[in-house]
C-alpha positions in Angstrom: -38.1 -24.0 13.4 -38.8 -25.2 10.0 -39.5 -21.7 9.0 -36.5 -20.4 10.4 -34.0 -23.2 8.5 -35.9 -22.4 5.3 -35.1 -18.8 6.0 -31.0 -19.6 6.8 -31.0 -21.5 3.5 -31.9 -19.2 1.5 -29.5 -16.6 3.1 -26.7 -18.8 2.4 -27.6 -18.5 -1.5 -26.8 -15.1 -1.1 -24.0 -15.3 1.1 -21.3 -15.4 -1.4 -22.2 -12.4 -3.7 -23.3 -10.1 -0.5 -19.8 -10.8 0.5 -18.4 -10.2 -2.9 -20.1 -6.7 -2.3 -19.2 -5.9 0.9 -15.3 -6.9 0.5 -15.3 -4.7 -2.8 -16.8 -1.9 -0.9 -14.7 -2.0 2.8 -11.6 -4.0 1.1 -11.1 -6.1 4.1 -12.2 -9.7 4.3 -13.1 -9.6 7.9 -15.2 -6.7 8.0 -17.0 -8.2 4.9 -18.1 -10.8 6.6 -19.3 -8.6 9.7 -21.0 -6.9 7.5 -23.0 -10.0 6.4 -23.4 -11.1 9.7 -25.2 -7.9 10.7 -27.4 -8.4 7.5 -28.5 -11.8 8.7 -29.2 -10.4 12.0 -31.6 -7.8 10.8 -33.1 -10.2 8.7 -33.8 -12.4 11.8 -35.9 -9.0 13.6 -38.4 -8.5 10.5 -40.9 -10.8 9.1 -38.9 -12.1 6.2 -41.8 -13.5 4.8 -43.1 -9.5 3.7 -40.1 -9.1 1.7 -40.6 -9.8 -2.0 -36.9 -9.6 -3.1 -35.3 -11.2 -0.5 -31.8 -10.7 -2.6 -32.2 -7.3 -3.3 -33.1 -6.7 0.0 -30.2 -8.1 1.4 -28.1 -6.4 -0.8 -29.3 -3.1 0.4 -29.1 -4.2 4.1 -25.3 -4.9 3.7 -24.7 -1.7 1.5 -26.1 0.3 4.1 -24.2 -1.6 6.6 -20.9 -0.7 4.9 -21.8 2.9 4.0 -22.1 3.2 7.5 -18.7 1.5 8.4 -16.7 3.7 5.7 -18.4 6.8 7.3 -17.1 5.9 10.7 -14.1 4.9 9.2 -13.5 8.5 8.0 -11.5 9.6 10.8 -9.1 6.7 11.1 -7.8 6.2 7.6 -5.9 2.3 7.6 -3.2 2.2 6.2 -0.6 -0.9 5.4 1.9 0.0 7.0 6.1 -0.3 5.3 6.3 -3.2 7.9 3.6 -5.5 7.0 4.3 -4.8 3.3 7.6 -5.8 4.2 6.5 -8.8 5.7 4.5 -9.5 2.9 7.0 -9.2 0.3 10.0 -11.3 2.0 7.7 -14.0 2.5 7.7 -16.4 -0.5 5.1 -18.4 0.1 2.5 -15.3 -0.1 4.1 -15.0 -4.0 2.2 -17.7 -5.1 -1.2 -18.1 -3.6 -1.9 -21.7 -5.2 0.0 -23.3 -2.8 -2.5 -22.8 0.2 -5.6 -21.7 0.7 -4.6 -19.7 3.6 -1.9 -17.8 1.5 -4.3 -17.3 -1.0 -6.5 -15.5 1.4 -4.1 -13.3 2.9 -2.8 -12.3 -0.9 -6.4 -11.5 -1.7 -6.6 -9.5 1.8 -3.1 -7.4 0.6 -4.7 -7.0 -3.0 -8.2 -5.7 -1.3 -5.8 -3.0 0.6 -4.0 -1.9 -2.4 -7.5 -1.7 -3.8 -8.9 0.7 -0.8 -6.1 3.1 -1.5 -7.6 3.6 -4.9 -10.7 3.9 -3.3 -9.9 6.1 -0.1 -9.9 8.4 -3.0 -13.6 8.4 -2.6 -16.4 10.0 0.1 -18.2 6.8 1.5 -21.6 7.7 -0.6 -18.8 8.0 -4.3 -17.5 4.8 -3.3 -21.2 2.9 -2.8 -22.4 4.2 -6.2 -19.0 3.3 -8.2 -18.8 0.0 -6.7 -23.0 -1.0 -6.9 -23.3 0.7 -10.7 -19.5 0.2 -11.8 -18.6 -3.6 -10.4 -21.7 -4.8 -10.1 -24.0 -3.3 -12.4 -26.5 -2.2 -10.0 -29.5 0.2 -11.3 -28.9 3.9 -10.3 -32.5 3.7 -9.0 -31.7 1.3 -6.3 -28.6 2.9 -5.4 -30.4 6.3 -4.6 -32.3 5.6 -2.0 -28.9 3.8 -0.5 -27.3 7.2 -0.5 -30.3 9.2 -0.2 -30.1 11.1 -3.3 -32.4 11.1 -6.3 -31.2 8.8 -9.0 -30.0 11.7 -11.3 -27.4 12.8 -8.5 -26.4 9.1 -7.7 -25.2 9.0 -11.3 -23.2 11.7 -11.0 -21.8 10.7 -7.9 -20.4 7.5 -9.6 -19.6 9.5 -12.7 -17.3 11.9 -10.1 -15.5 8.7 -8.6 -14.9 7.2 -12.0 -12.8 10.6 -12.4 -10.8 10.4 -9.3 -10.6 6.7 -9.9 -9.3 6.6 -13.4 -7.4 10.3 -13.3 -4.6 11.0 -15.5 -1.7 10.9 -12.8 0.0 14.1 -11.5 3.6 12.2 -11.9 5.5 13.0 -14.8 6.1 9.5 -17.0 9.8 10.0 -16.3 9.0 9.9 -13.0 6.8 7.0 -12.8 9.1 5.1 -14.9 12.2 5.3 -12.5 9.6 5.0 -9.6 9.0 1.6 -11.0 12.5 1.0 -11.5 13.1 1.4 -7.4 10.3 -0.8 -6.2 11.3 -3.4 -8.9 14.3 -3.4 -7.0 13.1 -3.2 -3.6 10.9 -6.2 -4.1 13.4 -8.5 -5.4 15.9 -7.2 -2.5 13.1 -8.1 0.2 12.0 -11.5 -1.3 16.1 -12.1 -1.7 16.3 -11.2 2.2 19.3 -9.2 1.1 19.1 -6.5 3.8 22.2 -4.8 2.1 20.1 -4.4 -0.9 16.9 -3.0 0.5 19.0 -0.6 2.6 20.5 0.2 -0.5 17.5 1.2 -2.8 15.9 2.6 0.1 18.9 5.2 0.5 
């Protein structure tokens, strides 16, 4: 038993940046922490005590894990849908997360989502080697064996997604700069609740 608790302490020192991984990789809070509940599970079916690097380990239990959960995710793209930004936007409360914890959670959900767009850009292996090398400055020789490929092709994976990622956009500045114009103005019509006023820009 006192094996065990030693084990579960040591897990929670890693708990926060496994998590940190895991929500930069799936960009969803909750499946984060699944993600790191899975990982502690495995951990509980091998003898922990053969494992030399027990954060690195973890760290490649919960990569794995959420390779595998973007791959599945392949075929059912999420997407925030115009009602639950709209019910983000109108409500006040969410514009400034220090007023509660909760609000600041759900704020950091919304910002993970806008952040998966970017990254729904990416094949599930792209998106593990820009987030391990990129965010975290993980080794490309750790991340190979993640996305079984050698550590020469891992590179270039990341080196592709840092393209898509950072492209030049395909809008003309004109364009974007009258784009802006529209959702400055939707935003401040939904936060207003001035229904006239969204109904308005969005004509």
């Amino acid at each position: 038993m006192d094996e065990r608790d030693g084990l579960a302490e040591r897990f929670e020192t890693q708990r926060g940046r496994l998590r940190a991984v895991a929500h930069r990789m799936l960009g969803s809070l909750d499946e984060a922490d699944d993600a790191v509940q899975e990982a502690w599970l495995r951990l509980g079916r091998i003898d922990a005590g053969e494992v030399d690097n027990l954060g690195g380990w973890l760290r490649t239990v919960v990569t794995r894990i959420c390779l595998d959960m973007l791959r599945s995710r392949s075929s059912r793209r999420e997407d925030l849908t115009a009602q639950e930004t709209l019910d983000h936007v109108a409500n006040p409360a969410r514009a400034n997360p220090r007023e509660d914890p909760e609000d600041e959670a759900v704020l950091t959900d919304s910002v993970s989502r806008a952040l998966l767009v970017v990254l729904d850009a990416l094949g599930p292996a792209e998106r593990v080697a820009f987030v391990l090398h990129d965010m975290y400055a993980v080794p490309f020789d750790e991340i190979a064996p993640i996305v079984e490929r050698t550590p020469v092709a891992t590179k270039k994976l990341a080196s592709r997604a840092r393209h898509k990622v950072r492209g030049r956009p395909v809008v003309p500045a004109s364009e974007l700069a009258r784009n802006r114009q529209v959702v400055s103005a939707f935003l401040a019509a939904a936060r207003a609740g001035d229904l006239g006023a969204i109904l308005a820009v969005l004509d």
